[in-house]
C-alpha positions in Angstrom: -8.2 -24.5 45.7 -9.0 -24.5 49.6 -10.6 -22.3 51.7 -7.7 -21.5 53.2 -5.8 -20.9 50.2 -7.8 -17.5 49.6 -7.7 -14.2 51.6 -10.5 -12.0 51.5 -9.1 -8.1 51.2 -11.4 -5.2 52.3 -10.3 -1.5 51.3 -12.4 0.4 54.3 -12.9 4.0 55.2 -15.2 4.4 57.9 -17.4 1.5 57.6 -18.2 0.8 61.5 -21.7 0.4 60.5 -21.3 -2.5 58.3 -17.7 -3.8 58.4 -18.8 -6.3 61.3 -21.4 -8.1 59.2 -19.3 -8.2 56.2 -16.1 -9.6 58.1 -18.9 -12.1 59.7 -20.6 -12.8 56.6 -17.3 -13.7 54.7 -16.0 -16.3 57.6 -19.5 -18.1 57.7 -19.0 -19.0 54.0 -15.2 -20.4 55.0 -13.2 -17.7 54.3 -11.5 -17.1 57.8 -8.5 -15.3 55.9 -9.7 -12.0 56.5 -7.8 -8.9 55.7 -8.9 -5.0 56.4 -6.9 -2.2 55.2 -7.8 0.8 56.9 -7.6 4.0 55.3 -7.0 5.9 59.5 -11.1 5.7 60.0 -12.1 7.6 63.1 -15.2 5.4 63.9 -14.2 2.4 65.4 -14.4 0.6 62.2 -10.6 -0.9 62.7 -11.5 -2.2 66.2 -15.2 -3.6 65.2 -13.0 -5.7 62.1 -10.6 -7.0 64.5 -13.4 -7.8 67.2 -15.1 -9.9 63.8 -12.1 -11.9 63.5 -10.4 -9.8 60.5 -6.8 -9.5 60.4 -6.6 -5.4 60.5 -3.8 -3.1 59.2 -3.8 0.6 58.6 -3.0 2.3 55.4 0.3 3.9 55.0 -1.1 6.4 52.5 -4.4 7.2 51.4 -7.1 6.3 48.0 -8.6 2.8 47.4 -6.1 1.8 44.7 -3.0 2.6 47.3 -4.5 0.6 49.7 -4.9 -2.6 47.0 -1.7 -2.1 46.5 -0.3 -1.9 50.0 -2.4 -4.8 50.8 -0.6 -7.3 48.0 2.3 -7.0 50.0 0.5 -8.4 53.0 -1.3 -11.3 51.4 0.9 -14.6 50.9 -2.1 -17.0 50.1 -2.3 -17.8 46.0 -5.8 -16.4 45.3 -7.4 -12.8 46.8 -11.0 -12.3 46.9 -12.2 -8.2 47.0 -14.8 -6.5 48.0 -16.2 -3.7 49.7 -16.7 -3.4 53.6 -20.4 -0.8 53.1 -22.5 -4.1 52.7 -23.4 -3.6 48.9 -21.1 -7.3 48.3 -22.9 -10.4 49.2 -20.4 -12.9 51.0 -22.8 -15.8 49.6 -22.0 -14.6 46.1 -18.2 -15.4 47.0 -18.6 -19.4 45.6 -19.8 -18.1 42.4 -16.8 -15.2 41.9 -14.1 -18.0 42.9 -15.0 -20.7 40.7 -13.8 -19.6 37.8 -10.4 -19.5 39.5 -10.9 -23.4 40.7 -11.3 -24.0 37.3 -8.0 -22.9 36.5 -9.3 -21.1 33.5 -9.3 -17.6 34.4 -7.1 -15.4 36.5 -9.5 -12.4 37.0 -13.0 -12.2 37.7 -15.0 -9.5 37.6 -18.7 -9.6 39.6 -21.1 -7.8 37.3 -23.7 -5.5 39.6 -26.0 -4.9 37.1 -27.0 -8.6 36.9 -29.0 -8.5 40.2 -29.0 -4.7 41.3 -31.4 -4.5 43.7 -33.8 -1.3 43.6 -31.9 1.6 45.1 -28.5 0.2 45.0 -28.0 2.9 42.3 -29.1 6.0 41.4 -30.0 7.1 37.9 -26.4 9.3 37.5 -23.9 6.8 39.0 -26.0 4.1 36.4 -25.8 6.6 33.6 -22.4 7.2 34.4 -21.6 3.5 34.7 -23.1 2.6 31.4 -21.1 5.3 29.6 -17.9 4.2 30.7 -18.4 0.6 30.6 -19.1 1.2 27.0 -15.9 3.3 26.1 -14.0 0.5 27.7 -15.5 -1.7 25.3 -15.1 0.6 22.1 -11.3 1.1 23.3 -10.0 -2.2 24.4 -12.5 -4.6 22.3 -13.9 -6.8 24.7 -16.9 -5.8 27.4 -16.4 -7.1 30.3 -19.8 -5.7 31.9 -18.9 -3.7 34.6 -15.3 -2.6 34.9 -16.5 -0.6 38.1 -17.4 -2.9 40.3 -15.2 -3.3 43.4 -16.1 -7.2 43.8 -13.2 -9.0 42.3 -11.2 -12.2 42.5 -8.0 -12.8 41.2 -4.7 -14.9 41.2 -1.8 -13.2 43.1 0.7 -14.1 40.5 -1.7 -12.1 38.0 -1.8 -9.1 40.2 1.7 -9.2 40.6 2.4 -8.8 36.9 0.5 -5.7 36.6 1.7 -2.1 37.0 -0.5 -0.6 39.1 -0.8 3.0 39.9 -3.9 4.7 40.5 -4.3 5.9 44.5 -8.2 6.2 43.9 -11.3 5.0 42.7 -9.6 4.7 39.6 -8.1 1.3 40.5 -11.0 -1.2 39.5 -10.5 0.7 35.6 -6.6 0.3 36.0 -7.4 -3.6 36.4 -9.5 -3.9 33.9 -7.6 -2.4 31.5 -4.1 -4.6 33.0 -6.1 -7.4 32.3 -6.4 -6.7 28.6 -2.9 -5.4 28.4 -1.4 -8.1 30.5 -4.1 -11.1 28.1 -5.0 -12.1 31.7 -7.9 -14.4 31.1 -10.6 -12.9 32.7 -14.0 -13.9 33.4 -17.8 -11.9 34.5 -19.9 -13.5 36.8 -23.4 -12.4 38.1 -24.0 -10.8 41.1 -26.5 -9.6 43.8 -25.9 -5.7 44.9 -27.3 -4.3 47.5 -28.1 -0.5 48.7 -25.7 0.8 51.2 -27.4 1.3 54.9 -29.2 4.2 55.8 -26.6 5.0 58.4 -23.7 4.3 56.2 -22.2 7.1 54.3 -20.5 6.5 51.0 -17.0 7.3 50.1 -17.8 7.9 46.8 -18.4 11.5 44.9 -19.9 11.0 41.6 -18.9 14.2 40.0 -15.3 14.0 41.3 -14.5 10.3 41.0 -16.4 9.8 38.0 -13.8 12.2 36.0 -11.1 10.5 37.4 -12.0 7.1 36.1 -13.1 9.0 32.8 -9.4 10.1 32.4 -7.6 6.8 34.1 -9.4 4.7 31.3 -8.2 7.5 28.0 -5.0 7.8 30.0 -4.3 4.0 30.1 -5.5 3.9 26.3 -2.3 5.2 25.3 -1.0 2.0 25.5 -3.7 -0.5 24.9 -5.7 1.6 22.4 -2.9 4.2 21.0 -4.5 4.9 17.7 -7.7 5.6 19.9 -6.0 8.0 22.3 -3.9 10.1 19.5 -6.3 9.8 17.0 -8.9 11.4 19.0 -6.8 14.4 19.6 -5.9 14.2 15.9 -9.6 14.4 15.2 -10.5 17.2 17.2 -8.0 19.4 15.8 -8.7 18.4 12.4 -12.3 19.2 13.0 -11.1 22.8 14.7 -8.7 23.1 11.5 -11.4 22.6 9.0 -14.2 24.6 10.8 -12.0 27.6 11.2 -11.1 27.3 7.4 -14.4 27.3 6.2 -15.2 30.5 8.5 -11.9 31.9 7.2 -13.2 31.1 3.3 -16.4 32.7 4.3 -15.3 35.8 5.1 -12.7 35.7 2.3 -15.4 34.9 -0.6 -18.0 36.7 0.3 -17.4 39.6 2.2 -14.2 39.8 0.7 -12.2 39.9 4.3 -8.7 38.4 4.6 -7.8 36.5 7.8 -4.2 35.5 7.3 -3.2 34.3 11.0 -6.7 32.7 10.9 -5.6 30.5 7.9 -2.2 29.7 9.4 -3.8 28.5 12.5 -6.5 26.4 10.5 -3.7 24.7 8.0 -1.1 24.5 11.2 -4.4 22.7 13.4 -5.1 20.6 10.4 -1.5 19.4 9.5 -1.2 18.7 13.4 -4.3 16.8 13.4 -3.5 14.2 10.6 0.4 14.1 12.2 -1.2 12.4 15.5 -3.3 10.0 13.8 -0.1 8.7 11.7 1.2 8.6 14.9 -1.4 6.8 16.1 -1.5 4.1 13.4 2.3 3.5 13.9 1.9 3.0 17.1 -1.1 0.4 17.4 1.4 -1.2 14.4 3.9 -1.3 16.9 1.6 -2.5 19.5 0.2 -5.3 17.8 3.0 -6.1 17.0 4.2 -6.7 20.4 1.1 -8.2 21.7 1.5 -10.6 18.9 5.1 -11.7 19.7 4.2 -11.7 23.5 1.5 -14.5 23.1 4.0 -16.4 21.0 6.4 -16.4 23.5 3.8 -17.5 26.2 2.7 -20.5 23.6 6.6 -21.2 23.9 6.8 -21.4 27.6 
C-alpha cells in the first residue's frame, strides 16, 4: 500500500471551524487524497476544504450514512480512510488505523475512542450510552469489537462494496459493524487518541434522538445476523405478558372467585404467540448458520 493508494473521506456539516486543520493535518501525514462530502453547510466549510487542498463535493441528499454512500461512488483508489471533519480524529493516528490493511490481514478497522479519550471528549450520557450499546452488539453478534460508534474507520473498497448499506444517519458506523459480521469481513480495533470538539464548534449530534436510532438500527439488523435474538425477544416479552396476566387472571378466579374469560383468552393467545416466535427464531438462526457455514466453505473453495 502507498500513500497514494488511500483516499481520506470526510462526512461534514458545518465544520468551518475545524475542517481546515483536519484537511491539513491529514496531507502532512501523506495522505493528499482528500475527499469532503458536504452535507449543503452554510458556513464556508466547503470553500475552507477546497482552499486546504480537499477535493470537495456536495451531498445529493442528506444523513452521514447517505453521504458514505454517495461518496463510494467517488473514490476509485483501493483503500478509504474515515473520519470526522470537528477535530475529535487525530491525522497522526492514521499510520496506526491503516496498518492492519498493509498487512493484508484485515479489511475493516475500527479506531477504538475509549483507548485514549481525552477528558471532556465525552460526556457521562453519550459514554453511558456508548457502553450500553457496544455491549448489545457484543451479546447479539458474539464478538466485541470495542466501539462500533466510532466514526474513525479504514476499510478496503472491495469490502465496502459488498455490503448493503442503508442507513441515511448516524446509524451508519452500527450498519458497518454489523456488515462486517454478516459479510465475515476480517476486521480489526486499533487504539486511538480522541479529542473534545472546539469550543466554537457545534456538534451534529443529538443524544436523545440519534442514540434511539442506532438502538433500533443494531435490533433491526439483528434480524438477520442474530434472528433467534431479535424474534425471541418479542417471543419473551409476550410470554412474560401471557403469564403475568394469567396469574392475575388465577388470582381473581381463586380467590375472590371472579371470572375473567377474555382475560384468559388474551393470556393463553399472548403465550402461544410468544413460544411461536421463538420456534421461529430457532429455525431461523438453523437456517442462518447454516448459510454462514456453506458461505465460508465456498470462500475456502475460491
Amino acid at each position: 500500500m502507498d500513500d497514494g493508494d488511500v483516499c481520506v473521506l470526510l462526512p461534514t456539516l458545518d465544520e468551518a471551524e475545524t475542517i481546515g486543520d483536519v484537511v491539513r493535518g491529514f496531507r502532512e501525514q501523506g495522505l493528499s487524497n482528500v475527499l469532503v462530502v458536504d452535507g449543503d453547510s452554510s458556513d464556508g466549510t466547503r470553500e475552507i476544504a477546497a482552499e486546504a487542498g480537499a477535493r470537495v463535493i456536495t451531498q445529493s441528499g442528506t444523513g452521514k450514512g447517505q453521504a458514505v454512500r454517495e461518496a463510494l461512488s467517488h473514490i476509485e483508489t483501493p483503500y478509504v480512510l474515515m473520519a470526522d471533519g470537528d477535530g475529535t480524529y487525530s491525522p497522526e493516528d492514521a499510520g496506526a488505523m491503516l496498518e492492519p490493511l498493509r498487512s493484508g490481514d484485515y479489511e475493516h478497522v475500527i479506531g477504538d475512542r475509549f483507548a485514549d479519550m481525552a477528558d471532556g471528549a465525552m460526556g457521562r450520557l453519550n459514554r453511558a450510552g456508548n457502553g450500553l450499546i457496544n455491549r448489545a452488539f457484543a451479546y447479539i453478534h458474539g464478538r466485541d469489537l470495542g466501539d462500533i460508534l466510532s466514526g474513525y474507520r479504514a476499510f478496503t473498497r472491495e469490502s465496502a462494496e459488498r455490503m448493503a448499506l442503508a442507513e441515511d444517519g448516524f446509524g451508519i458506523e452500527t450498519e458497518l459493524a454489523v456488515e462486517c459480521m454478516r459479510r465475515n469481513v476480517p476486521t480489526a480495533v486499533v487504539p486511538i487518541r480522541y479529542e473534545p470538539r472546539p469550543d466554537a464548534s457545534d456538534t451534529n449530534l443529538r443524544p436523545f434522538r440519534d442514540g434511539s436510532v442506532i438502538v433500533l438500527t443494531l435490533y433491526r439488523l439483528a434480524r438477520t445476523h442474530n434472528p433467534l435474538f431479535y424474534f425471541g425477544s418479542v417471543g419473551f416479552a409476550s410470554m412474560l405478558v401471557g403469564v403475568t396476566v394469567a396469574c392475575w387472571v388465577a388470582y381473581e378466579w381463586f380467590v375472590r372467585s371472579i371470572p375473567h374469560e377474555v382475560l384468559a383468552l388474551f393470556a393463553a393467545s399472548s403465550f402461544l404467540f410468544g413460544m411461536q416466535l421463538i420456534m421461529f427464531g430457532l429455525l431461523s438462526d438453523l437456517i442462518v448458520t447454516l448459510h454462514r457455514e456453506q458461505m465460508r466453505r465456498l470462500d475456502r473453495e475460491r
